[in-house]
C-alpha positions as CSV (number, residue, x, y, z in Angstrom):
1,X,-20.9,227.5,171.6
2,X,-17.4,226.7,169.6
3,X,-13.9,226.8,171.1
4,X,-11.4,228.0,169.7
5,X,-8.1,226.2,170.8
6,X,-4.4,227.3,170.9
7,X,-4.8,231.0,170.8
8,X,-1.1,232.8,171.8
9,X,-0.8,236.9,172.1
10,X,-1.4,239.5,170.0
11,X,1.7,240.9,171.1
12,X,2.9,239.2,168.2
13,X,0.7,240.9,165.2
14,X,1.0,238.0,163.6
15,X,-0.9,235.5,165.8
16,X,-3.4,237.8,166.7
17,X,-3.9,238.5,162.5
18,X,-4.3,234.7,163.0
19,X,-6.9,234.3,165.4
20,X,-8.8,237.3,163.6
21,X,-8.6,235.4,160.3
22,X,-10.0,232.0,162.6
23,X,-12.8,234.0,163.7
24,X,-13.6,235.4,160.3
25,X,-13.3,232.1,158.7
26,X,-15.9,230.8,161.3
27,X,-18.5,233.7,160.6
28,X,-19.0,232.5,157.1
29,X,-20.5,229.7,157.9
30,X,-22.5,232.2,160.4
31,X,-20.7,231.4,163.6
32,X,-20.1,234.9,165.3
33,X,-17.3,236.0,167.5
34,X,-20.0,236.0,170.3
35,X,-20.5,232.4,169.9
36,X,-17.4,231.2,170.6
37,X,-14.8,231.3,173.6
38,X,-11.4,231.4,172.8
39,X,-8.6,229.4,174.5
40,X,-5.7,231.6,174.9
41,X,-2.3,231.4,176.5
42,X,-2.2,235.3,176.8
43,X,-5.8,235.6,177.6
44,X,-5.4,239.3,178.3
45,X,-4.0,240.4,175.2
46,X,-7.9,239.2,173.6
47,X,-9.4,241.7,176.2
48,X,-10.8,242.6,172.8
49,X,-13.2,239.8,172.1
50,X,-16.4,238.7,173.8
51,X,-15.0,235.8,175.8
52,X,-11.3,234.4,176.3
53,X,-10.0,231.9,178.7
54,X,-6.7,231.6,180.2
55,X,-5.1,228.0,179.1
56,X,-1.3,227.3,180.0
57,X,1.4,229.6,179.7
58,X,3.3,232.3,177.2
59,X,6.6,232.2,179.0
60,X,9.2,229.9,178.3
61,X,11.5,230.9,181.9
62,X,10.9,228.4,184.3
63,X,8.9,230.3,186.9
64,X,6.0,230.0,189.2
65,X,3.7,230.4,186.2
66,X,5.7,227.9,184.1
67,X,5.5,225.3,187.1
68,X,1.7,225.6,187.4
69,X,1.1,225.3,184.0
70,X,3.7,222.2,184.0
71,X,1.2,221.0,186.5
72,X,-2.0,221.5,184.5
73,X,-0.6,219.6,181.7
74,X,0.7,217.0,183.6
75,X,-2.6,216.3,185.5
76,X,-4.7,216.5,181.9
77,X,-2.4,213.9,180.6
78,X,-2.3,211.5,183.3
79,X,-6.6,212.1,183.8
80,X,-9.3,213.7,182.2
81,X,-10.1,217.6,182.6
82,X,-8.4,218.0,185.9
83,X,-10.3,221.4,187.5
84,X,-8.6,220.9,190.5
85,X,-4.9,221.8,188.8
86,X,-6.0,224.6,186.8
87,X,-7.4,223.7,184.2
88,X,-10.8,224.0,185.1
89,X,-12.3,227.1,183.0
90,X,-10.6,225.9,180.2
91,X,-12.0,222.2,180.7
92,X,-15.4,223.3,181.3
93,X,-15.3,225.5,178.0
94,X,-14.1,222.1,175.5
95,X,-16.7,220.0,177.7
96,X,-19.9,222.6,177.2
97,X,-19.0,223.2,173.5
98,X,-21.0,222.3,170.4
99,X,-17.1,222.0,168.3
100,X,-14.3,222.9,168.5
101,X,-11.8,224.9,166.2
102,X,-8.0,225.6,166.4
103,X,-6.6,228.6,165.2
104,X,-4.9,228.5,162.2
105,X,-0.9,229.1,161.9
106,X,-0.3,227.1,164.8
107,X,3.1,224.8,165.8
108,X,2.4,220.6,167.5
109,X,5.6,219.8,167.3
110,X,7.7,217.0,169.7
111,X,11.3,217.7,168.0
112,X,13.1,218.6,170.5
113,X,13.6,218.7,174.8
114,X,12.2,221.7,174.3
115,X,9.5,222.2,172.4
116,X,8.3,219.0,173.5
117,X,8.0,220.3,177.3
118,X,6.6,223.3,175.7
119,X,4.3,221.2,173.8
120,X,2.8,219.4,176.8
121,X,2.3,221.8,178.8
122,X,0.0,224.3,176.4
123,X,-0.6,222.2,173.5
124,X,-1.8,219.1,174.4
125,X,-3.9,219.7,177.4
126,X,-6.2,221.5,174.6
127,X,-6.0,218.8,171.9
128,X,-6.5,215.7,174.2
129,X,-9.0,217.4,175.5
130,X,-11.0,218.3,172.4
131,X,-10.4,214.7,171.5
132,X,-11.9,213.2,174.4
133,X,-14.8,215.3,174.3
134,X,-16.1,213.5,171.1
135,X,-17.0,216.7,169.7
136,X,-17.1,217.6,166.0
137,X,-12.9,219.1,165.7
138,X,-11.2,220.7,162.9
139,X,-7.9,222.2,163.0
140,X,-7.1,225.2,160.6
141,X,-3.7,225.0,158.9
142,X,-1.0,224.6,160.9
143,X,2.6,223.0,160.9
144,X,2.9,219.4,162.7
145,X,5.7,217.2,163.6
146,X,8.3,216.1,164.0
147,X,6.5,213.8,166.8
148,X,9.0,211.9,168.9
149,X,8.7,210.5,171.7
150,X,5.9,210.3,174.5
151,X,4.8,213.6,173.5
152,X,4.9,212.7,169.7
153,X,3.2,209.9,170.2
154,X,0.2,211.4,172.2
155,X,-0.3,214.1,169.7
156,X,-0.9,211.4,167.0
157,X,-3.3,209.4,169.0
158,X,-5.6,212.8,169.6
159,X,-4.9,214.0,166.2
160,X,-6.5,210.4,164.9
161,X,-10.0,211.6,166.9
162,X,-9.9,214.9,165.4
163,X,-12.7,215.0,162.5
164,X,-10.0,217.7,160.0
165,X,-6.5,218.5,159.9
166,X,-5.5,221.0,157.7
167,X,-1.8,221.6,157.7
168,X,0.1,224.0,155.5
169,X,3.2,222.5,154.7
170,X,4.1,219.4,153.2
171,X,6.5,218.3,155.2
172,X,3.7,218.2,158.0
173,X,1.7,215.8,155.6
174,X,4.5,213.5,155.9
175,X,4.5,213.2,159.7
176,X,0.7,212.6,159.9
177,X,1.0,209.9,157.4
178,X,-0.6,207.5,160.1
179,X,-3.8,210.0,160.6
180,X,-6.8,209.8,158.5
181,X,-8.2,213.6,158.2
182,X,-5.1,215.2,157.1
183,X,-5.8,218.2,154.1
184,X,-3.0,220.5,152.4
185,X,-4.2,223.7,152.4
186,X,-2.7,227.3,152.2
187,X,-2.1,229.1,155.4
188,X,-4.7,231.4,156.2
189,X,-3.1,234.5,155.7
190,X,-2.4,233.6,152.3
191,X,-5.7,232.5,151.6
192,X,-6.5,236.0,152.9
193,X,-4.2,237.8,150.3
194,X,-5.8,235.9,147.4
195,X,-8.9,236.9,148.5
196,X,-8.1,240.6,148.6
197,X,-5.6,241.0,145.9
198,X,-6.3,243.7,144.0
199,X,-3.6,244.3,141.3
200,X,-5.1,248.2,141.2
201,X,-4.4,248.7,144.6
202,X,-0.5,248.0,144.7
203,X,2.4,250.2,145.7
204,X,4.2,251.5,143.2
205,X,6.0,254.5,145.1
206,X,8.6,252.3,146.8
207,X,11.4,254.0,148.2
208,X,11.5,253.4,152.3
209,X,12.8,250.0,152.3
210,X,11.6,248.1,155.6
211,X,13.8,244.9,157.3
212,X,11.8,243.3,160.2
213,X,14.1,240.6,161.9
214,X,13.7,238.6,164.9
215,X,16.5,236.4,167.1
216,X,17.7,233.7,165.5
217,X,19.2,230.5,167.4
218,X,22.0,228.1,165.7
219,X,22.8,230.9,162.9
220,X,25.9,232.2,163.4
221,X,26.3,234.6,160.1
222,X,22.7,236.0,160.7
223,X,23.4,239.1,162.3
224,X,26.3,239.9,160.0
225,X,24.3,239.4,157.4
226,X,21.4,241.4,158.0
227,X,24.0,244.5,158.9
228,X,25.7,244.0,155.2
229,X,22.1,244.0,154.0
230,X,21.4,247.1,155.5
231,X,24.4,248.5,154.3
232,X,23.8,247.7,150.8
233,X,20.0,249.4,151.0
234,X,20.9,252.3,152.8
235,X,18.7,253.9,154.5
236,X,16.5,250.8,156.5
237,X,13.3,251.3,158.4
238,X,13.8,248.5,161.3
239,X,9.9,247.3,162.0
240,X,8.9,245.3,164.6
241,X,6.0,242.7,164.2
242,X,6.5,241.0,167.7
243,X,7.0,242.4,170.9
244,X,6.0,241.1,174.3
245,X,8.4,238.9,176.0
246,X,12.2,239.4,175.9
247,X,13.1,236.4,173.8
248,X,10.0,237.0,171.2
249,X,10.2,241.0,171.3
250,X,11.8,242.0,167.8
251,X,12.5,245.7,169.4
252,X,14.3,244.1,172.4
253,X,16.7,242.3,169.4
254,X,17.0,245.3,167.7
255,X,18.3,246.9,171.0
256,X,20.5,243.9,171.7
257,X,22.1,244.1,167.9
258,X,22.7,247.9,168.1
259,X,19.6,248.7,165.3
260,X,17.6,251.6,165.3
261,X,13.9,250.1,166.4
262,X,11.0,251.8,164.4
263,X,7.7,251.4,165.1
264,X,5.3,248.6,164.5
265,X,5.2,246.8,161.4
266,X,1.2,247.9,160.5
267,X,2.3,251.4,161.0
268,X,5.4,251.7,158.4
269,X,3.5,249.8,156.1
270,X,0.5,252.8,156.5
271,X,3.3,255.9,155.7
272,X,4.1,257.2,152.0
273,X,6.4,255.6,150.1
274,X,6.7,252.1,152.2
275,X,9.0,249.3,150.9
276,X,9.7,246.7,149.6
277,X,9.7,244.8,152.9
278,X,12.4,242.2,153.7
279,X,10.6,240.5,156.8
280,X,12.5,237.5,158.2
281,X,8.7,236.6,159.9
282,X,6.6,235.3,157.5
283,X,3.5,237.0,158.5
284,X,5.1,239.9,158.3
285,X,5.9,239.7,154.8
286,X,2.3,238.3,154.4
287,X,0.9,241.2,156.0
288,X,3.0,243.7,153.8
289,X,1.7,241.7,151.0
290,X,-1.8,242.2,152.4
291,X,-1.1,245.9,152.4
292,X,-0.2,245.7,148.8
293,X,3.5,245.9,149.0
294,X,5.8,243.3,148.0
295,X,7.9,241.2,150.8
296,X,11.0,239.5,150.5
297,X,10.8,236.5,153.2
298,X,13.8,235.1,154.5
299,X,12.8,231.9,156.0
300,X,13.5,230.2,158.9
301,X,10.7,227.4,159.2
302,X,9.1,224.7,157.2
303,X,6.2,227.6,156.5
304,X,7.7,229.5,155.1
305,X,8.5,227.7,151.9
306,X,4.6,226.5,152.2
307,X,3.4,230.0,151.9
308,X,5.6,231.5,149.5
309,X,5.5,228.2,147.2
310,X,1.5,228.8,147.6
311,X,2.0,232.0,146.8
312,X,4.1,231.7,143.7
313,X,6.6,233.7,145.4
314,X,9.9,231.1,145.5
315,X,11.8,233.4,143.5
316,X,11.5,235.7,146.9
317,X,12.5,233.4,149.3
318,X,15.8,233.0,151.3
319,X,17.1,231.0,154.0
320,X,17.0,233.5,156.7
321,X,20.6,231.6,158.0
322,X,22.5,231.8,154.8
323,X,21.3,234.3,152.5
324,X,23.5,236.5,150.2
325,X,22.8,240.1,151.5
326,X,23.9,241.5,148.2
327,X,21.2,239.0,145.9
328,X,18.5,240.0,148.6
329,X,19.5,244.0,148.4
330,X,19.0,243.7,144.4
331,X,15.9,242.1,145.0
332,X,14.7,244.9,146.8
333,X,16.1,247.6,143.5
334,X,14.6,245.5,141.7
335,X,11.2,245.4,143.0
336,X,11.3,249.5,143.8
337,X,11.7,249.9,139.6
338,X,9.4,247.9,138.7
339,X,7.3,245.6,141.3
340,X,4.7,243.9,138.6
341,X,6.9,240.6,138.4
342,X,5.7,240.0,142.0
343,X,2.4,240.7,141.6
344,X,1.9,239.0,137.8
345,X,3.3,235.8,140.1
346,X,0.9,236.1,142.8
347,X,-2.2,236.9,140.2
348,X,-1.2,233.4,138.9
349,X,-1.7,231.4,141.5
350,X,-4.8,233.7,142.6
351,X,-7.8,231.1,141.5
352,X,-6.1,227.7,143.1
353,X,-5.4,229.6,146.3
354,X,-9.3,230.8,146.0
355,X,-10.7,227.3,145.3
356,X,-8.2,226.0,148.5
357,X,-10.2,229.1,150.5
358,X,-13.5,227.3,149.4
359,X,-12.6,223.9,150.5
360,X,-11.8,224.9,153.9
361,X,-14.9,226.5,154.3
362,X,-16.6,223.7,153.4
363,X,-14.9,221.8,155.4
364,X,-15.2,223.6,158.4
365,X,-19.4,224.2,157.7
366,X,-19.0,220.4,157.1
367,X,-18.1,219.3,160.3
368,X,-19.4,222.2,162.6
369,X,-22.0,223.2,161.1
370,X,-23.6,226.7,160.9
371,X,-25.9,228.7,158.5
């Protein structure tokens, strides 16, 4: 049996694409979904697949739930698998396991207060765990660091006993410059749109332009900006990709912002005439792209210029805090005459991103195992 490690919701279609693209990824090596249990802090949201465990905690308000899990964390950090505080199916899952595997497009970061505490108390319970256990480990691509403090420095230390860390940004090679094991490769959702490209099957019939946008902290001129952009396009289809919680739910920031809320993301994309898509998520422009219609990311994190940069796709990419509303908006003309600039670039990069999908096989069939 594998576990699978660090699982969120899929109220956010983006890590639930993620764990689906995990599970996929282990198949070809001929692990099935039914041989693995997944680790998942909104456990119910997976009601979908074959076995899922409950591990920490999706909310971020300091409640009863948040305590408990502040407990669990605590008690795997000072002892080993602590069943007594929690932790206990979880534990009993990374101790009974043949490997273990965490999903790709996950955060271990120590940066800040908090995403450190948030860090301890979902994160690292799983990781020191799987490094304890002495079982073959590989994490999928993820973004790592920075790693200050206590926290930091405990994620390093379990990181070292892992047997593969794949990471998807360079800046995360940088802050595991101490660990052994460390491999650049492509997020797994790009990986997934070289794999599938098609340059037959794109959208040419562009004419319902699509904005999905998120909250923003520390970005004063955001909001503003996203407004003038609308106002330059026109008519805008506001998607959402994440919903869920109030302070990850894109519709409950549309609502807050005065926008018009459409539906989900997968849905737009599936109606005549959709896009270009200006996603400030980057797995919602990956999965527009997936969908064969072109995305204009405006970034906010570190992976975002890692995927687009894998992708080819620089010349799409914005600082989601400081972009020019006007340069994005004739991005998004430009693309709805004539969208084969975008594809020629993504074509281009097509058979490195392939031979990066290869690799990680290997790796993973390398150090798990599997037919």
């Amino acid at each position: 049996m594998i576990v699978v490690l660090h699982a969120y919701s899929r109220a956010n279609a983006g890590d639930g694409l993620l764990v689906d693209l995990s599970l996929e990824r282990l198949a070809r090596v001929g692990i099935r979904p039914a041989d693995c249990t997944v680790l998942a802090l909104d456990a119910a949201s997976f009601a979908d697949l074959p076995s899922v465990v409950k591990v920490g905690t999706a909310r971020r308000s300091v409640d009863g739930e948040m305590v408990r899990a502040a407990g669990t964390g605590m008690g795997q950090l000072a002892g080993a698998l602590n069943r007594r505080l929690g932790f206990g199916p979880a534990a009993a899952a990374i101790e009974e396991s043949d490997g273990l595997v965490a999903v790709g497009g996950g955060y271990l970061r120590a940066g800040t207060p908090v995403n450190m505490f948030g860090t301890a108390i979902n994160h690292l319970p799983q990781l020191t765990a799987a490094a304890r256990t002495g079982r073959p480990a590989v994490y999928l691509p993820q973004s790592i660091g920075p790693l200050r403090g206590p926290v930091g420095a405990a994620v390093t230390a379990a990181l070292r006993r892992v047997d593969a860390v794949h990471v998807r940004d360079d800046r995360s090679v940088q802050a595991l410059a101490t660990v052994s094991g460390v491999r650049r490769t492509p997020d797994l959702v790009v990986l997934d749109v070289a794999e599938r490209f098609d340059p037959r099957a794109v959208g040419t019939a562009l004419d319902r332009p699509i904005v999905v946008a998120r909250s923003l902290s520390d970005a004063p001129d955001y909001l503003a900006g996203l407004r003038s952009l609308a106002a330059h396009l026109g008519e805008v289809i506001w998607a959402v990709q994440a919903e869920g919680g109030a302070e990850k739910s894109d519709r409950e920031f549309y609502r807050r912002a005065g926008l018009p809320a459409a539906g989900r993301l997968t849905e737009e994309l599936g109606r005549p005439g959709a896009g270009p898509v200006v996603s400030v998520r980057l797995h919602g422009a990956l999965q527009a792209v997936l969908r064969g219609v072109p995305a204009i990311h405006l970034g906010y994190e570190r992976k975002s210029r890692g995927a687009y940069q894998d992708l080819g796709l620089t010349d799409w990419l914005h600082d989601a805090r400081r972009f020019d509303p006007r340069v994005v908006a004739d991005q998004v003309t430009a693309l709805r005459r004539d969208p084969s600039p975008f594809w020629t670039a993504v074509e281009r990069r097509r058979d490195q991103l392939l031979e990066a999908s290869d690799r990680l096989t290997g790796s993973i069939r390398s150090t798990i195992g599997g037919a």
